[in-house]
N, C-alpha and C positions, 0 to 999 in steps of 0.2 A: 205246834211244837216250839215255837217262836217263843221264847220268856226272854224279859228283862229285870235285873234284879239290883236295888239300888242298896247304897248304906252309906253311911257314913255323917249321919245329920243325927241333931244334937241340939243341947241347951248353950250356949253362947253369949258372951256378954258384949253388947255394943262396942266396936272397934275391933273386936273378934275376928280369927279366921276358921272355916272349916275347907275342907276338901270331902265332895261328894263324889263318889264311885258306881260305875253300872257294866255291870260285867252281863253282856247279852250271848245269847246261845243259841240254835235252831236253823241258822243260816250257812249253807255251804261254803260262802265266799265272803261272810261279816257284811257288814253294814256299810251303806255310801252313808248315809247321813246319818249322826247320830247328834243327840243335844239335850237339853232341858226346858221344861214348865214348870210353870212354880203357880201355887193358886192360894192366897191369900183369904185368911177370913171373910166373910162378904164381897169379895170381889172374885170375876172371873179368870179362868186361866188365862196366863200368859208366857208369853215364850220367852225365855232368858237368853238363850246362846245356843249354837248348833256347829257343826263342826262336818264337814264332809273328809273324804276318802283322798283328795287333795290337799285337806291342813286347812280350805277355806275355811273361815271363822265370823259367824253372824253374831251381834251383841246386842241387845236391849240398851236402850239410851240412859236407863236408869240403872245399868249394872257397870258399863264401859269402864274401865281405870281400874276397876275393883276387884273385877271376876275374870279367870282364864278357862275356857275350855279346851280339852286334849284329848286324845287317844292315842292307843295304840294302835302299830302298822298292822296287823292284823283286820283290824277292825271290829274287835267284840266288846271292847271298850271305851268307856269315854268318863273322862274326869270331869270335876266342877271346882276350879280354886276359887274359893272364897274370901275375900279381906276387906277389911273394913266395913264390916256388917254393922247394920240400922236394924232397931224392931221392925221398919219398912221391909225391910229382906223375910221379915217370919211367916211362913206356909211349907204349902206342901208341896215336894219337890218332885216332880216327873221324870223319868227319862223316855227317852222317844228315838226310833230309829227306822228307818226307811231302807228300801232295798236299791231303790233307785231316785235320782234328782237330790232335792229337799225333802224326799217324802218321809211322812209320820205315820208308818203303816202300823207301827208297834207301841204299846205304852209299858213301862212297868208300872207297879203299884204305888209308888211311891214312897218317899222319906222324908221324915219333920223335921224343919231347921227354926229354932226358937230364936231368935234374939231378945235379950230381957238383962236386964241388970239385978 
């Protein structure tokens, strides 16, 4: 009964920003951890940023300065600020949430983020 449901991804022009969104459902008491993957053409997933139920905040070494993740005190949500995007930044964007620790018990389907001039 667990879904997670993303949007907000788009066609983008280098130097760009988006804001991705994932509004999750299914859970009595919301999410401890909730974050992002992104998986690039030819290459494997990889974890972006993740955000738990105390504000902690994990970043990818290739997103840091650039990207914010957030949520709401609930816990059903979690945002993705995006700024200063690279075609490097273009794939497909995961959301992922756990019920407890770091965990990634849950995926949504995902949303396309293009960067392209």
């Amino acid at each position: 009964q667990v879904q997670l449901v993303e949007s907000g991804g788009g066609l983008v022009q280098p130097g760009g920003s988006l804001r991705l969104s994932c509004v999750g459902s299914g859970s009595m008491f919301g999410f401890n951890n909730m974050g992002w993957f992104r998986q690039a053409p030819g290459k494997d997933r990889e974890e972006v940023a993740r955000i738990n139920s105390l504000g902690t905040t994990s970043y990818a070494d290739s997103v840091k300065g650039r990207f914010t993740v957030s949520r709401d005190n609930a816990g059903y949500t979690v945002y993705l600020d995006m700024t200063e995007l690279t075609p490097e930044d273009t794939g497909a964007y995961f959301c992922s949430a756990g019920l407890r620790g770091w965990g990634t018990d849950y995926w949504g389907r995902g949303t396309q983020v293009t960067v392209s001039a």
